[in-house]
PDB file with one MODEL, atoms N, CA, C and O in Angstrom:
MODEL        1
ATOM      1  N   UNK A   1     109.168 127.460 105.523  1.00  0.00           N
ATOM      2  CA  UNK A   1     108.119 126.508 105.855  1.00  0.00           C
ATOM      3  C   UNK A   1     108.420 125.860 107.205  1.00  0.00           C
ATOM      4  O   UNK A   1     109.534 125.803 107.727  1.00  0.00           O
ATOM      5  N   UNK A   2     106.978 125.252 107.831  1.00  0.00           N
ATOM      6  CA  UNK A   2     107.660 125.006 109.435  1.00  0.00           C
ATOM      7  C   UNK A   2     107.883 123.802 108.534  1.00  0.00           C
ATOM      8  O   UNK A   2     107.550 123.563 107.374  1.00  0.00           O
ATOM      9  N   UNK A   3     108.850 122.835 109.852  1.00  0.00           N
ATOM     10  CA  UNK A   3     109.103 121.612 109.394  1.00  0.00           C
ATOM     11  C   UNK A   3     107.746 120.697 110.246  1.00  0.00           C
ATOM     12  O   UNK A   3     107.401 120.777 111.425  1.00  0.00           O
ATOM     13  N   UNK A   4     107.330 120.062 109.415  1.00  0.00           N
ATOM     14  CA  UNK A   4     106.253 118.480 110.062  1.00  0.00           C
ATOM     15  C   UNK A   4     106.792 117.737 110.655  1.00  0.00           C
ATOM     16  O   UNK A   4     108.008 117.654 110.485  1.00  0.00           O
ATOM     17  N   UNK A   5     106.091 116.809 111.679  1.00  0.00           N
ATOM     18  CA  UNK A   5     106.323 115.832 112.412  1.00  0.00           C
ATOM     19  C   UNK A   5     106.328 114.558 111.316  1.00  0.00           C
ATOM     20  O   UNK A   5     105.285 114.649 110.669  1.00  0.00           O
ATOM     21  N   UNK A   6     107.092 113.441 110.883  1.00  0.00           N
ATOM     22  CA  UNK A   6     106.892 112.827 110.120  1.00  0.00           C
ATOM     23  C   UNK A   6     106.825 111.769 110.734  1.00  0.00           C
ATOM     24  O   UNK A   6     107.378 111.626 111.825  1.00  0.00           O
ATOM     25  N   UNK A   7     105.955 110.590 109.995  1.00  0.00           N
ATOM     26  CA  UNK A   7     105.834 109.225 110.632  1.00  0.00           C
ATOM     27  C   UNK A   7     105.130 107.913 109.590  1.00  0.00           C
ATOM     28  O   UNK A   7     105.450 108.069 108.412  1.00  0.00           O
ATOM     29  N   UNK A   8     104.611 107.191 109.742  1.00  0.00           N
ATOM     30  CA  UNK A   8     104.458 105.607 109.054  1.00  0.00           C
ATOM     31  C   UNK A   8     102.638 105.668 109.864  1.00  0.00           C
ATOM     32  O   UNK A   8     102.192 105.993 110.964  1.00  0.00           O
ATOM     33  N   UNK A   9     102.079 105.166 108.601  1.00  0.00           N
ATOM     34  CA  UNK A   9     100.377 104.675 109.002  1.00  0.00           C
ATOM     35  C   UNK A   9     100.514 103.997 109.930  1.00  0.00           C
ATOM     36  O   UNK A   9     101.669 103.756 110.278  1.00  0.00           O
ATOM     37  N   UNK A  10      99.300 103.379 110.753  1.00  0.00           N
ATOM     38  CA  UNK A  10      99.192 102.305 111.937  1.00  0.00           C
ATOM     39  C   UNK A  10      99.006 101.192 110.654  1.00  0.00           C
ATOM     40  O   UNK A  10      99.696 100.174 110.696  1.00  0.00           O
ATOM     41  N   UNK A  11      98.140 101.382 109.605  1.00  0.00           N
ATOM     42  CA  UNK A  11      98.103  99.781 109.016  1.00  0.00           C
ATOM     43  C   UNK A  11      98.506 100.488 107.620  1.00  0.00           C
ATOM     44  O   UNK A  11      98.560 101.694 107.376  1.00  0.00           O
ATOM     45  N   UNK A  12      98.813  99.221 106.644  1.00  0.00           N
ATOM     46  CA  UNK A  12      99.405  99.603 105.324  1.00  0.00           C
ATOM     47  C   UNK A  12      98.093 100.155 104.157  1.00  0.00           C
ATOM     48  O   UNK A  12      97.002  99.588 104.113  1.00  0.00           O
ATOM     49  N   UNK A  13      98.399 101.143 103.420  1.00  0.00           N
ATOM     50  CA  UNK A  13      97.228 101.798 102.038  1.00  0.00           C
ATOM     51  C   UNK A  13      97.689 101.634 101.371  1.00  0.00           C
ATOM     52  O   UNK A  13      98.835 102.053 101.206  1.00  0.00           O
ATOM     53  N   UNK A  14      97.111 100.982 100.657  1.00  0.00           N
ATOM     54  CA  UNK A  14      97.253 101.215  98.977  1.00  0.00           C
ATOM     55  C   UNK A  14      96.375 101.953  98.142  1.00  0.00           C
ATOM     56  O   UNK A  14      96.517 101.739  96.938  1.00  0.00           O
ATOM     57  N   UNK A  15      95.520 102.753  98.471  1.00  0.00           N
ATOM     58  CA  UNK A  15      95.246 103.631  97.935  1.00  0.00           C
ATOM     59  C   UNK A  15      95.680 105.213  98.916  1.00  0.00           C
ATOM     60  O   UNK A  15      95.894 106.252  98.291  1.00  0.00           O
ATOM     61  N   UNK A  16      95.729 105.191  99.900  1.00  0.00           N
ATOM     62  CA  UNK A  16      96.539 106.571 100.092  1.00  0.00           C
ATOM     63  C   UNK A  16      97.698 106.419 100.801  1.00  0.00           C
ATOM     64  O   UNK A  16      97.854 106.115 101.984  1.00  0.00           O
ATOM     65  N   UNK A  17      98.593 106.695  99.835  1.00  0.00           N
ATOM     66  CA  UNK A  17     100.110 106.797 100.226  1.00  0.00           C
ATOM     67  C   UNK A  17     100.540 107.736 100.831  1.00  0.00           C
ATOM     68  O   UNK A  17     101.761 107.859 100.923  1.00  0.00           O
ATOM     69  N   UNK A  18      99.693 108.659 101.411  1.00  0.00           N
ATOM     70  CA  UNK A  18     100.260 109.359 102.498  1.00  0.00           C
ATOM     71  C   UNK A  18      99.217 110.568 102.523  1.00  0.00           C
ATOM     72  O   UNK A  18      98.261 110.597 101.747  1.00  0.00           O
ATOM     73  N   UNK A  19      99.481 111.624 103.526  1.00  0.00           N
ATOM     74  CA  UNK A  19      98.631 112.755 103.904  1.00  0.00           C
ATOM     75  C   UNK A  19      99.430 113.805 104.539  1.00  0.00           C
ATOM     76  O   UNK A  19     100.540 113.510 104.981  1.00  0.00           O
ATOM     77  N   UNK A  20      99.007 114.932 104.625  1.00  0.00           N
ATOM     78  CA  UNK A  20      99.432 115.992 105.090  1.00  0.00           C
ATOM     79  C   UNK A  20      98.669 116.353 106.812  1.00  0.00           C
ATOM     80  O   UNK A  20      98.713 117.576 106.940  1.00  0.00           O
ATOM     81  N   UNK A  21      98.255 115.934 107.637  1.00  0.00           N
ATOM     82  CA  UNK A  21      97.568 117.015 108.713  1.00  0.00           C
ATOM     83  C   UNK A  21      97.816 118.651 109.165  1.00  0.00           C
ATOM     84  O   UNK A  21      98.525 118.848 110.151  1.00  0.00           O
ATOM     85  N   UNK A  22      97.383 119.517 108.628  1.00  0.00           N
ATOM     86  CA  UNK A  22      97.809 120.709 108.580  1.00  0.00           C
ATOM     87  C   UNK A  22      97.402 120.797 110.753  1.00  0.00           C
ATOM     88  O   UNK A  22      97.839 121.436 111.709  1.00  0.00           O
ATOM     89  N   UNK A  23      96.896 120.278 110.636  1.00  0.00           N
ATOM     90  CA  UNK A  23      96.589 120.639 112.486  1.00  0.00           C
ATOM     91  C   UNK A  23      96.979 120.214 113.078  1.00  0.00           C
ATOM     92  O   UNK A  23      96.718 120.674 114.190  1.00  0.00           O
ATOM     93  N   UNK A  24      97.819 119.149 113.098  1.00  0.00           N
ATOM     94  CA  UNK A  24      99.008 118.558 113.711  1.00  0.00           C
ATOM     95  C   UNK A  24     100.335 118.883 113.057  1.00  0.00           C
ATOM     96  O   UNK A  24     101.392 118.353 113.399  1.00  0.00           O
ATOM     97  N   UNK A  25     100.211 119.840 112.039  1.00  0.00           N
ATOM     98  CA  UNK A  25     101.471 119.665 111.024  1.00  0.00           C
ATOM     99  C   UNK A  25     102.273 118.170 110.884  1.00  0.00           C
ATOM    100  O   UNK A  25     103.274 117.811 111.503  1.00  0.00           O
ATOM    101  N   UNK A  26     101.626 117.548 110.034  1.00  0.00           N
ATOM    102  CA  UNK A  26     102.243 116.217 110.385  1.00  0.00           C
ATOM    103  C   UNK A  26     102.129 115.304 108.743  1.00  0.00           C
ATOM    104  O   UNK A  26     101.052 115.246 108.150  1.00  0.00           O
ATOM    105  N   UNK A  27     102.974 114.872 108.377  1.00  0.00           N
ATOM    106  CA  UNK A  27     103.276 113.978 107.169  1.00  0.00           C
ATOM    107  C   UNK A  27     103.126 112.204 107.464  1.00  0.00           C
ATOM    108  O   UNK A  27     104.033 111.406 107.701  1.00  0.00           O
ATOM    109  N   UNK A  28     101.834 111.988 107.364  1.00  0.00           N
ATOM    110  CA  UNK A  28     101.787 110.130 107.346  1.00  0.00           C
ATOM    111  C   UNK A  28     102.265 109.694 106.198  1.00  0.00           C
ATOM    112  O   UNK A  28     102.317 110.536 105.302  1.00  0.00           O
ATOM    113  N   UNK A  29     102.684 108.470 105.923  1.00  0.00           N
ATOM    114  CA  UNK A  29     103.267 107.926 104.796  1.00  0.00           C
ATOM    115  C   UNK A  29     102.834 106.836 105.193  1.00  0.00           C
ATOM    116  O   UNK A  29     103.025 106.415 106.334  1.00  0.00           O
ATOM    117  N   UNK A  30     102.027 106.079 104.071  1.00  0.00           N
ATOM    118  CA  UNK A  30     101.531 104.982 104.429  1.00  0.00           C
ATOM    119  C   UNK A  30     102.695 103.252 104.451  1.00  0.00           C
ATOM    120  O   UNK A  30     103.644 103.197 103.669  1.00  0.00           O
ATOM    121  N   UNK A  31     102.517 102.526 105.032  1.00  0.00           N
ATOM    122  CA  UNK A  31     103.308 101.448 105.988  1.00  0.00           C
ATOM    123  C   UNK A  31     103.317 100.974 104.478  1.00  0.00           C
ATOM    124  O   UNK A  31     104.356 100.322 104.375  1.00  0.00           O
ATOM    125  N   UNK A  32     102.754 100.981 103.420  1.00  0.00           N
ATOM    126  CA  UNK A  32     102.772  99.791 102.470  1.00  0.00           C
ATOM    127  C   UNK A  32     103.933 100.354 101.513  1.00  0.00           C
ATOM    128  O   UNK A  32     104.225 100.077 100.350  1.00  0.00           O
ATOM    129  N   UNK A  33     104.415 101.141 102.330  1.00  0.00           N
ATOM    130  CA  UNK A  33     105.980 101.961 100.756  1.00  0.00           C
ATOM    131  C   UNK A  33     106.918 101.334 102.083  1.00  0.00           C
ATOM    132  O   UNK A  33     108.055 101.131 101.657  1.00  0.00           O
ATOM    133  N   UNK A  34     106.804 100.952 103.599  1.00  0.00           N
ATOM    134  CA  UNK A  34     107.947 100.437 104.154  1.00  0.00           C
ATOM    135  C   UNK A  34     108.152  99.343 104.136  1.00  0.00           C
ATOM    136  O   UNK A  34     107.780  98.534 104.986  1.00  0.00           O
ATOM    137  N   UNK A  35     108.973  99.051 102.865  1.00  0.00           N
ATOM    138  CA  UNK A  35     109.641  98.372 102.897  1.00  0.00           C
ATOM    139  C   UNK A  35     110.895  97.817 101.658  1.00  0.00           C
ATOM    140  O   UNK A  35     110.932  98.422 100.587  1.00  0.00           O
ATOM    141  N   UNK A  36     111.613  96.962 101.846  1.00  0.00           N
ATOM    142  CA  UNK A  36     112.757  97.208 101.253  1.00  0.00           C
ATOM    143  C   UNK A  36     112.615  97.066  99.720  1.00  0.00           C
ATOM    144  O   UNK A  36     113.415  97.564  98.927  1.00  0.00           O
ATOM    145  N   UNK A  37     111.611  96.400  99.400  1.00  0.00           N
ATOM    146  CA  UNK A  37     111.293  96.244  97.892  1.00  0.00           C
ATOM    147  C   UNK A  37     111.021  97.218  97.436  1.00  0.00           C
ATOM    148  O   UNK A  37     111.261  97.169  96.230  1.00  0.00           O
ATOM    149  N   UNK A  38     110.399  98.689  97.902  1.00  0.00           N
ATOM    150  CA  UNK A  38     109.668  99.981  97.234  1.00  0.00           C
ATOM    151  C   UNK A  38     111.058 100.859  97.054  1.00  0.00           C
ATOM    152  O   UNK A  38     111.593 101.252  98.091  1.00  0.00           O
ATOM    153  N   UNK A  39     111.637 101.168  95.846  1.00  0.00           N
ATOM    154  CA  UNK A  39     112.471 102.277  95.422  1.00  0.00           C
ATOM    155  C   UNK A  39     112.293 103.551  96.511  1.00  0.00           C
ATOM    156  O   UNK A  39     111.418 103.905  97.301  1.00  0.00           O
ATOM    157  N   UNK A  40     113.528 104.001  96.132  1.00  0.00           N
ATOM    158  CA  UNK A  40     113.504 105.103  97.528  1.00  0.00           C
ATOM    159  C   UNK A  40     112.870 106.473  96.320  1.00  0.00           C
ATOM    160  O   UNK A  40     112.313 107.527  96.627  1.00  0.00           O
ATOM    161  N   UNK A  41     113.187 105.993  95.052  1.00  0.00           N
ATOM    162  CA  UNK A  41     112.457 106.983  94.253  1.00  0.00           C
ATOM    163  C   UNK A  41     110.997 107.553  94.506  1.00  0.00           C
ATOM    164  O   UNK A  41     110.522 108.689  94.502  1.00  0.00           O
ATOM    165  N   UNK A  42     110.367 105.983  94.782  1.00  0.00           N
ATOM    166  CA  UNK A  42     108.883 106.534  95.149  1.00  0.00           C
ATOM    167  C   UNK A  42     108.231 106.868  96.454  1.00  0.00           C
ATOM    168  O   UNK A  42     107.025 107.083  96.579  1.00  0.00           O
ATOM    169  N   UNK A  43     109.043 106.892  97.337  1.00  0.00           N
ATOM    170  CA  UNK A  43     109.060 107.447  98.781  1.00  0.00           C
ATOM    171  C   UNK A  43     109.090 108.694  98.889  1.00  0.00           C
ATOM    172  O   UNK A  43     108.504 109.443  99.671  1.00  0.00           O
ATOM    173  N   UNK A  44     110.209 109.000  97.595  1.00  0.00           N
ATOM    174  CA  UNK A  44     110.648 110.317  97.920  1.00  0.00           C
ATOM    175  C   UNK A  44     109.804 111.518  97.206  1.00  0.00           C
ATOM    176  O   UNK A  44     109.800 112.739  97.360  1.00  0.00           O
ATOM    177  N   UNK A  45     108.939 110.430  96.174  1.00  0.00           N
ATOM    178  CA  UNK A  45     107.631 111.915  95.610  1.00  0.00           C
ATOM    179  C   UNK A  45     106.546 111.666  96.376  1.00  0.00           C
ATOM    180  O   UNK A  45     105.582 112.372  96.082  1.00  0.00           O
ATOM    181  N   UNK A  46     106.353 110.789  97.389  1.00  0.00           N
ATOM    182  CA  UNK A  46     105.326 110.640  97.959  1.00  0.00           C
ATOM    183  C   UNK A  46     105.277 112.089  98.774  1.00  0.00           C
ATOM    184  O   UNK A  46     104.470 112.999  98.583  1.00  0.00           O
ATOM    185  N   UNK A  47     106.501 112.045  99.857  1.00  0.00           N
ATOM    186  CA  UNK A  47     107.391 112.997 101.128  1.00  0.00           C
ATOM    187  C   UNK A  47     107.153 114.379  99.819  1.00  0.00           C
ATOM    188  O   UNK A  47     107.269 115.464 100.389  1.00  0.00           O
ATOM    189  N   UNK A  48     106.956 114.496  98.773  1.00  0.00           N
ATOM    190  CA  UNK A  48     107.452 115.454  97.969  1.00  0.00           C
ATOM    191  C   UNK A  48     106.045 116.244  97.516  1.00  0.00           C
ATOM    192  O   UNK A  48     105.890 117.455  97.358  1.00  0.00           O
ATOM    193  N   UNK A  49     105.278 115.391  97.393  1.00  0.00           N
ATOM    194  CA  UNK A  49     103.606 115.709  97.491  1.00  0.00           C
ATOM    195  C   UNK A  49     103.090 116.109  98.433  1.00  0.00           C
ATOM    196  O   UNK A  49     102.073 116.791  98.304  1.00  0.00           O
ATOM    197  N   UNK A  50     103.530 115.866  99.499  1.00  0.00           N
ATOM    198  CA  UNK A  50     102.846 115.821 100.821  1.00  0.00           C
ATOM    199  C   UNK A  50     103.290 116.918 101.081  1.00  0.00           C
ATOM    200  O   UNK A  50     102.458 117.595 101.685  1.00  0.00           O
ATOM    201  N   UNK A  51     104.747 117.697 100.808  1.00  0.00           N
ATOM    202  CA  UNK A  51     105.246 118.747 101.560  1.00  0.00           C
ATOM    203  C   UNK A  51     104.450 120.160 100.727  1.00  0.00           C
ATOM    204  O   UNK A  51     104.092 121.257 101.157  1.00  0.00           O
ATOM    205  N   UNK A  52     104.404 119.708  99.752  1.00  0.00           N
ATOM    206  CA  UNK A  52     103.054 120.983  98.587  1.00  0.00           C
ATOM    207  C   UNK A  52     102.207 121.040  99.184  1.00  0.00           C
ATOM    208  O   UNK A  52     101.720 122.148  98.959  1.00  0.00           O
ATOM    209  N   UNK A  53     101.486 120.407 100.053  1.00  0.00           N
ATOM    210  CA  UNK A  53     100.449 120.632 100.783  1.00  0.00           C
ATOM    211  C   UNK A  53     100.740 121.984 101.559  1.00  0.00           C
ATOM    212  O   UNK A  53     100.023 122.964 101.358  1.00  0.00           O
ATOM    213  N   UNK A  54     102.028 122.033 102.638  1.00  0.00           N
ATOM    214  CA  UNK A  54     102.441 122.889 103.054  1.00  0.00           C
ATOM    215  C   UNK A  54     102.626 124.514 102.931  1.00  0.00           C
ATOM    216  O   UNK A  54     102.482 125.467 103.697  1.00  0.00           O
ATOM    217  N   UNK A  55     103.064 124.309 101.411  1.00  0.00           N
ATOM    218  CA  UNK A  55     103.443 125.750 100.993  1.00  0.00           C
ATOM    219  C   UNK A  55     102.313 125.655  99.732  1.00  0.00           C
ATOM    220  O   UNK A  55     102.866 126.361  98.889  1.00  0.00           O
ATOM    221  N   UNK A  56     101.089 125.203  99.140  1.00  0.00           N
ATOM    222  CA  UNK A  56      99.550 125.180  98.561  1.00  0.00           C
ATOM    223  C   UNK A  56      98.659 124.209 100.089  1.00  0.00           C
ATOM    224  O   UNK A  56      98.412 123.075 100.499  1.00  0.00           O
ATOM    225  N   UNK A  57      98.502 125.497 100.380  1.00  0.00           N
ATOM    226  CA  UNK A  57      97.446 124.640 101.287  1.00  0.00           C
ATOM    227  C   UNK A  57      95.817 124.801 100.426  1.00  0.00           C
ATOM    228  O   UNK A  57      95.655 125.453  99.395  1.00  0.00           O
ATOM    229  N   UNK A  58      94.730 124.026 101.168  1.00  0.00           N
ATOM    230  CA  UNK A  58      94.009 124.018  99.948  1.00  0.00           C
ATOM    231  C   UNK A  58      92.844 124.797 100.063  1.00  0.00           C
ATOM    232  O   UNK A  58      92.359 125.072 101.161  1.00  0.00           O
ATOM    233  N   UNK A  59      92.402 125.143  99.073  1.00  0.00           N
ATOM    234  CA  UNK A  59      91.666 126.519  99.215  1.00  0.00           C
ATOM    235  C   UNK A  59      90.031 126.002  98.976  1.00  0.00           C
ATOM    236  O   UNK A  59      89.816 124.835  98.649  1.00  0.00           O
ATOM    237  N   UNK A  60      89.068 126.842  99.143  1.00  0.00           N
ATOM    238  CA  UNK A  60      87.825 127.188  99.385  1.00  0.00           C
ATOM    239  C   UNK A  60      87.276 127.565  98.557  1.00  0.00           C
ATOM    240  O   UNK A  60      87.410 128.785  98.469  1.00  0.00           O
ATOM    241  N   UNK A  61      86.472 127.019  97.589  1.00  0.00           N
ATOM    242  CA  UNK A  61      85.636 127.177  96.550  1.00  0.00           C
ATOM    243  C   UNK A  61      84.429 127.054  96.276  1.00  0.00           C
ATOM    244  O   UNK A  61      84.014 126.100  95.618  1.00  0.00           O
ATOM    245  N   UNK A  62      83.475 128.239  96.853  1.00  0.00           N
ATOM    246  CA  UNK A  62      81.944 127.764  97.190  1.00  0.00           C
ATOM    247  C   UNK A  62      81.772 126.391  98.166  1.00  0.00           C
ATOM    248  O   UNK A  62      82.474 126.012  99.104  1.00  0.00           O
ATOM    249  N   UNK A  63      80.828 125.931  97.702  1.00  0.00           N
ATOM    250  CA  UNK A  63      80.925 124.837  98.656  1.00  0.00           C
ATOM    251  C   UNK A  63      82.289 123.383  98.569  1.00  0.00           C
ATOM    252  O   UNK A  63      82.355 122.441  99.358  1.00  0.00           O
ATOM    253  N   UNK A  64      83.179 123.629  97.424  1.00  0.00           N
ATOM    254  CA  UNK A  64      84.414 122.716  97.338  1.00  0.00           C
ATOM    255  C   UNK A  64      85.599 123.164  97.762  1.00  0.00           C
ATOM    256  O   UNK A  64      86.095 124.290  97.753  1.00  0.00           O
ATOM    257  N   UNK A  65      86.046 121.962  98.194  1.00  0.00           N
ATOM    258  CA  UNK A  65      87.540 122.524  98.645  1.00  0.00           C
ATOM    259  C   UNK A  65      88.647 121.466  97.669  1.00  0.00           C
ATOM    260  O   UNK A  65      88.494 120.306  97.288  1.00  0.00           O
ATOM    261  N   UNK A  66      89.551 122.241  97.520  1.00  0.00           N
ATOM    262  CA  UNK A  66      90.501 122.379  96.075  1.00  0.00           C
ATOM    263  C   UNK A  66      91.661 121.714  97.018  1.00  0.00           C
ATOM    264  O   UNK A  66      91.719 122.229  98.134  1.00  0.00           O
ATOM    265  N   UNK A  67      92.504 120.762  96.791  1.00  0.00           N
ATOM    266  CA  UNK A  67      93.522 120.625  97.790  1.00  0.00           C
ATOM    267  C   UNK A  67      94.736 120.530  96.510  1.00  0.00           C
ATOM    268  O   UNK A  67      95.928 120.604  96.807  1.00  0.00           O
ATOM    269  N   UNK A  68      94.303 120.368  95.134  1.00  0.00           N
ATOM    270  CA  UNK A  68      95.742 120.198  94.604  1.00  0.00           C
ATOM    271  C   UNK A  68      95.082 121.462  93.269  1.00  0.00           C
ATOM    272  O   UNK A  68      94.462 121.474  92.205  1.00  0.00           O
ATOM    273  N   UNK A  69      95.580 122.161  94.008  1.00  0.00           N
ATOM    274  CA  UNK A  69      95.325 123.687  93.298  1.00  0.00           C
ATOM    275  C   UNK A  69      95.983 123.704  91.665  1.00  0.00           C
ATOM    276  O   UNK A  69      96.689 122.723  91.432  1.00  0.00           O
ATOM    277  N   UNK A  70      95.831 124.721  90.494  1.00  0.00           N
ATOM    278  CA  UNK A  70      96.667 124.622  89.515  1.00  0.00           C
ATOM    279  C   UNK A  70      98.632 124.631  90.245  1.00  0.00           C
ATOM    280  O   UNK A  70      99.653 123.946  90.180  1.00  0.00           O
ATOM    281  N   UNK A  71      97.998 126.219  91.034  1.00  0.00           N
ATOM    282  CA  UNK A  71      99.940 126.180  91.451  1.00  0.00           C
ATOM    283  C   UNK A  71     100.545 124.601  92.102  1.00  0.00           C
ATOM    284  O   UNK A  71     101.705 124.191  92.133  1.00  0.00           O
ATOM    285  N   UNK A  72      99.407 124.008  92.536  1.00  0.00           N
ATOM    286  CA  UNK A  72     100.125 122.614  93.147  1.00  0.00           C
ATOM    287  C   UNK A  72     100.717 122.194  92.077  1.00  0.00           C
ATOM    288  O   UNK A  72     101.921 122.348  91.869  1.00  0.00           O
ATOM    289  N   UNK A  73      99.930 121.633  91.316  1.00  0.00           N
ATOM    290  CA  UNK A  73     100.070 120.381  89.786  1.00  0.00           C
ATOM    291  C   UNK A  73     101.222 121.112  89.024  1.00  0.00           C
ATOM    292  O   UNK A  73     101.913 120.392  88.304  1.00  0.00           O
ATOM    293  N   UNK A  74     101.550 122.559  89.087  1.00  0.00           N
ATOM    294  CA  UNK A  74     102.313 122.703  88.537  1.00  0.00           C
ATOM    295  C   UNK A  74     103.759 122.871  89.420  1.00  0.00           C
ATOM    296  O   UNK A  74     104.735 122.522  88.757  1.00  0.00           O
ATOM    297  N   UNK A  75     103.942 123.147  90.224  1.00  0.00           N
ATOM    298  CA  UNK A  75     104.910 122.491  91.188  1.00  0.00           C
ATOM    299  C   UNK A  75     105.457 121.214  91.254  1.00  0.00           C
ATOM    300  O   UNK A  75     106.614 120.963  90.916  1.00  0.00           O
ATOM    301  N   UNK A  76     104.408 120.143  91.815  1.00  0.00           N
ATOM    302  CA  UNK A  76     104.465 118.884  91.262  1.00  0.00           C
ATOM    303  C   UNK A  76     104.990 118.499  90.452  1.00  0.00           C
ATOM    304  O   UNK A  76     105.900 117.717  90.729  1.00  0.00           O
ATOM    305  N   UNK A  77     104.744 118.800  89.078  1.00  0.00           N
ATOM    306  CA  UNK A  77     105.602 118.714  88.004  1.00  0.00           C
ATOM    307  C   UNK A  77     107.310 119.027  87.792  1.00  0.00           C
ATOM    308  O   UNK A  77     107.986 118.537  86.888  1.00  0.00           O
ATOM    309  N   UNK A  78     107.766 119.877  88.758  1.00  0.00           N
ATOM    310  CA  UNK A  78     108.948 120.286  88.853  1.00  0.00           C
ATOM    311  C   UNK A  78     110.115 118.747  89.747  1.00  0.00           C
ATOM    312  O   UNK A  78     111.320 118.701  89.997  1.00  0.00           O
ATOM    313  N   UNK A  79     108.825 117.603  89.999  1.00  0.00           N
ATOM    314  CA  UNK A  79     110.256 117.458  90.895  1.00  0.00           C
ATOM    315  C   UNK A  79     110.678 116.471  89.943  1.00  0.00           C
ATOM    316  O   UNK A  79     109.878 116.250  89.034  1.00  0.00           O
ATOM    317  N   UNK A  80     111.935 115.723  89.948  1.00  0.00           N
ATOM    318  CA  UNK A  80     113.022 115.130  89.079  1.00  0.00           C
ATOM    319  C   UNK A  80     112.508 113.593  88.959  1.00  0.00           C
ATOM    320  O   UNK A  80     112.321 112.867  89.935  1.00  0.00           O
ATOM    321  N   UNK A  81     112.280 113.154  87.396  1.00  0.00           N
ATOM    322  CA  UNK A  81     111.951 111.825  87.392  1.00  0.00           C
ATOM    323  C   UNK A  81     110.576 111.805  88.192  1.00  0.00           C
ATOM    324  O   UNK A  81     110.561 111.503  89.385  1.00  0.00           O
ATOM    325  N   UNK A  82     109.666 112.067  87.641  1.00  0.00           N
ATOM    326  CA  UNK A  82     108.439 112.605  87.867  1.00  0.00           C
ATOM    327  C   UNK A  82     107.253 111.524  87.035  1.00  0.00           C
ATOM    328  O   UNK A  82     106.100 111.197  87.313  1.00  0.00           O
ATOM    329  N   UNK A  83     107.913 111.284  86.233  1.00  0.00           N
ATOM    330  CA  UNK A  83     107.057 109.642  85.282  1.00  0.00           C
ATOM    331  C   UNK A  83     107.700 108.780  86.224  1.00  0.00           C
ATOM    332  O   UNK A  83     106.983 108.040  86.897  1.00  0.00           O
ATOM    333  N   UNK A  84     108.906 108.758  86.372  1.00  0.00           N
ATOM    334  CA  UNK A  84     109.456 107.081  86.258  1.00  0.00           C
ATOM    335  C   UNK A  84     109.228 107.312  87.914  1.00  0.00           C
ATOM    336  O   UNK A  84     109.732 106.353  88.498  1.00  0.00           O
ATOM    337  N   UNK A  85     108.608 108.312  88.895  1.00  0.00           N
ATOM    338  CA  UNK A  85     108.303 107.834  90.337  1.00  0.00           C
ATOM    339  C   UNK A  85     106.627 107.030  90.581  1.00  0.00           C
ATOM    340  O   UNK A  85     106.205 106.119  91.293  1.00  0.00           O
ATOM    341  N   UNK A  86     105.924 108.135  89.359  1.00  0.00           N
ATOM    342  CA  UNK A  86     104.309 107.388  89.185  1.00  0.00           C
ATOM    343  C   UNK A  86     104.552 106.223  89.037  1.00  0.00           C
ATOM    344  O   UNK A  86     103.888 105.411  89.681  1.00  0.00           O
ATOM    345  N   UNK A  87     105.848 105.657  87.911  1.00  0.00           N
ATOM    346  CA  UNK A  87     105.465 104.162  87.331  1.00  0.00           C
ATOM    347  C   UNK A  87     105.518 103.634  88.413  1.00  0.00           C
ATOM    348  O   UNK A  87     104.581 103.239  89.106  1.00  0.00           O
ATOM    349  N   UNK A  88     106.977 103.587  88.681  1.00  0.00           N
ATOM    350  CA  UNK A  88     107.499 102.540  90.277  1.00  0.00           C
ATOM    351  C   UNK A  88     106.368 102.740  91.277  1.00  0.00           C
ATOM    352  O   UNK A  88     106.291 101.707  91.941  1.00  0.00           O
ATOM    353  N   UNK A  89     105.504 103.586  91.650  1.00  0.00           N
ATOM    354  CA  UNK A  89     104.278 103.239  92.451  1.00  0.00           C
ATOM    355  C   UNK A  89     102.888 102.549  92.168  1.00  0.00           C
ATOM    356  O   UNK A  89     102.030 102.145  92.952  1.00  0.00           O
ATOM    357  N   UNK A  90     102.931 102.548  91.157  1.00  0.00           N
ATOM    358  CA  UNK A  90     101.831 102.024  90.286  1.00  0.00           C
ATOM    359  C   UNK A  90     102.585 100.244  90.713  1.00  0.00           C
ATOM    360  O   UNK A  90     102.225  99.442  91.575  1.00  0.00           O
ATOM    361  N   UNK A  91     103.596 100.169  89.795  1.00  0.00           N
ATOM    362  CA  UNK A  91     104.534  98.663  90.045  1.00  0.00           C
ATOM    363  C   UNK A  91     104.049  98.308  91.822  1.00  0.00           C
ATOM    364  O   UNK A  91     103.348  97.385  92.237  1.00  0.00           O
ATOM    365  N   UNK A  92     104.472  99.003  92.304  1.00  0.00           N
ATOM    366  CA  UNK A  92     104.896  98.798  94.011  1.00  0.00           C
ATOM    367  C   UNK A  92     103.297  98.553  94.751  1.00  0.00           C
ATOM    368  O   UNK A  92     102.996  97.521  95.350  1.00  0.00           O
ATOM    369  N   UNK A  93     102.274  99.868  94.540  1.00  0.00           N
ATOM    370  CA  UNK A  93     101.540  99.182  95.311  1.00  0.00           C
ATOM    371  C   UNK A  93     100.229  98.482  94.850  1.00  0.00           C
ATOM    372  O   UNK A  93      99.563  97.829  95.654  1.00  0.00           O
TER     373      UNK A  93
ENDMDL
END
């Protein structure tokens, strides 16, 4: 996989914690997980979602486009402490 340019929103989301730009290859993470109160747990499935984008990019379905494919969700599922990163973001933002 290439590696992304990674970086921090201009203002803080709480509803999107981050994005993929496949045309910049580039990973935003939104400003409202920087900081010292947010577990590094939930940073790290944010960075962990975002990089599935990469290797499931999202596909073309009549007129919809699919960005978290079955193979995503089930990927997703593979990474470690996978409840207890949803909770702590739910808590956090």
């Amino acid at each position: 996989m290439a590696r992304p340019t990674l970086g921090w929103s201009r203002q803080p989301s709480r509803t999107l914690l981050g994005h993929y730009d496949p045309s910049h290859n580039t990973i935003v993470i939104s400003r409202a997980l920087d900081r010292a109160d947010v577990p590094r747990l939930a940073v790290e499935y944010v960075m962990y979602h975002e990089m599935l984008h990469l290797r499931h990019p999202a596909e073309h379905r009549s007129v919809r486009r699919c960005v978290h494919t079955r193979a995503f969700k089930e990927e997703e599922k593979r990474f470690p402490l996978l409840r207890e990163a949803k909770a702590l973001l739910r808590r956090v933002v």
